[in-house]
N, C-alpha and C positions, 0 to 999 in steps of 0.2 A: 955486909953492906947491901949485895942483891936484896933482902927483905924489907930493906929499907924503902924501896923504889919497888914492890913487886907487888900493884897494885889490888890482885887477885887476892893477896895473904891478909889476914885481919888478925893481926896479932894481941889484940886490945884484949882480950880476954886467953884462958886456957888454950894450949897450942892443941888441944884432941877438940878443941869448940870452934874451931875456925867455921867462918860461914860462906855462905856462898852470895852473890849480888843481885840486884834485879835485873830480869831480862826479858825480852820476849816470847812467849812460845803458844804452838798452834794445841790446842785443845778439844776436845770431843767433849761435848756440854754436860755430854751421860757421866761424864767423871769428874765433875764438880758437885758437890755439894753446899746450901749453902752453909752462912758462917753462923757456928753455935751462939755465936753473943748476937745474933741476931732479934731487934728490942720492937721489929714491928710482926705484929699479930695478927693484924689481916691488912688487907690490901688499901693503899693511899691512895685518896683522890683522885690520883693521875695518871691511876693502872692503867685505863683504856687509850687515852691520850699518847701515852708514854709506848704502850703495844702497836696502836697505828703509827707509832710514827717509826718506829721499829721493824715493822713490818712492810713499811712504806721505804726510807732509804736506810735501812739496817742499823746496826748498833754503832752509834758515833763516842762510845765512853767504854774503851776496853774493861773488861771483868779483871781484877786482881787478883789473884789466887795465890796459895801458900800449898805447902806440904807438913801437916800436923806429923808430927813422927808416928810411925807404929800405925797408920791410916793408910788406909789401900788408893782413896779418893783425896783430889785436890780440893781444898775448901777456903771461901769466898775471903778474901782479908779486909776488912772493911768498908763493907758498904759493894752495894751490888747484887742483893738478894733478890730484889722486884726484876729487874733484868735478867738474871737468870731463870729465872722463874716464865716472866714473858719468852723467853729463848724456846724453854722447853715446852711453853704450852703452844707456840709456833709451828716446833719441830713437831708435833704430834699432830698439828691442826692440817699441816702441810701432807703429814704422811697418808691422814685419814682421806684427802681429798684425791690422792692420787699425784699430787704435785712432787714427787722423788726428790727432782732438782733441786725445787726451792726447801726442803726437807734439808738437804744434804749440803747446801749454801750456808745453811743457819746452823746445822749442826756444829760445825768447824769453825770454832773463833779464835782471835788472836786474843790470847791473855797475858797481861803483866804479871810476871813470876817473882815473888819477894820470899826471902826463907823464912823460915816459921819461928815466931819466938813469944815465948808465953808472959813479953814486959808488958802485953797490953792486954791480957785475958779478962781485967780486971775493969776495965773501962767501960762496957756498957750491960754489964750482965746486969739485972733487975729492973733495968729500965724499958718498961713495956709501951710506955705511949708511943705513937706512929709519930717519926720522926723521918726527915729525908737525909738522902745520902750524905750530901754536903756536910747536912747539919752534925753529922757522925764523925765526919770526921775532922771538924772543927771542937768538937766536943772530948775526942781522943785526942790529947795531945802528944801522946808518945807515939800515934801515927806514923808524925812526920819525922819522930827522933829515931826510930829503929831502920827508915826505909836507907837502903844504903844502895845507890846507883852506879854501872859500871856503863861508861861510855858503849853502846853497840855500832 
C-alpha cells in the first residue's frame, strides 16, 4: 500500500528502471554540453540580441539538462543550445577582460534536471534548418510526455 502513495517510486515500468523526477540544481556551464539532436547549424538572427540581453540582466529561461548514461557531462534536453553557447562565450569574454566576478556569476547557473530517456532521441535528428527554441519543442511532442515533475 506505501508504494501506492510514495510519490518518488515510478513503478510504470521494470522495478531495476525506476526514474528519478525533475529538479533543480546549480551547475558549472564547463559541464554541460550541448544536446546531440541539436538541428541548428549556425547562429539565429537573434544571437546578438539574445547575448546583450543576457549579458545585460542575465538568463531569464533556466537551461534543462539530462544525464545521458555512461556520459561524464550533463547534456542540453531540448532546446537551449544558443544560451549555453552565449553563457560560455560570456564566461570567457569576462575572464579575458579581467572581470572574475562577473566570469564566476555567469559561470554557475541554476538548471532544471530531467532524467534521461532515449523515447525522444528520434525527434529532431536530421532536421537541420535553424529553428527556435519554442519551435523545438512544440515540434517534440514526447517533450512534454516524458517530463515528470516532483513538487520542490
Amino acid at each position: 500500500m506505501n508504494d501506492l502513495i510514495n510519490l518518488k517510486k515510478n513503478d510504470a515500468g521494470d522495478a531495476a528502471e525506476q526514474e528519478e523526477y525533475a529538479r533543480i540544481i546549480d551547475l558549472d556551464i564547463n559541464v554541460i554540453e550541448p544536446s546531440h539532436m541539436n538541428p541548428r547549424q549556425t547562429r539565429g538572427e537573434h544571437y546578438e540580441s539574445t547575448k546583450e540581453s543576457i549579458r545585460n540582466i542575465g538568463l531569464l529561461q533556466m537551461l534543462t539538462v539530462t544525464k545521458v548514461p555512461g556520459q561524464e557531462h550533463f547534456s542540453l534536453y531540448n532546446g537551449g543550445n544558443t544560451r549555453l553557447s552565449i553563457l560560455k562565450e560570456l564566461y570567457q569574454e569576462y575572464l579575458a577582460a579581467g572581470e572574475d566576478d562577473k566570469a564566476e556569476a555567469i559561470r554557475f547557473q541554476q538548471c532544471r534536471y530531467v532524467p534521461y530517456t532515449d523515447v525522444c532521441e528520434t525527434g529532431l535528428q536530421g532536421n537541420e534548418k535553424s529553428i527556435s527554441d519554442q519551435e523545438k519543442v512544440s515540434q517534440n511532442s514526447c517533450h512534454n510526455q516524458r517530463l515528470k515533475t516532483h513538487p520542490l
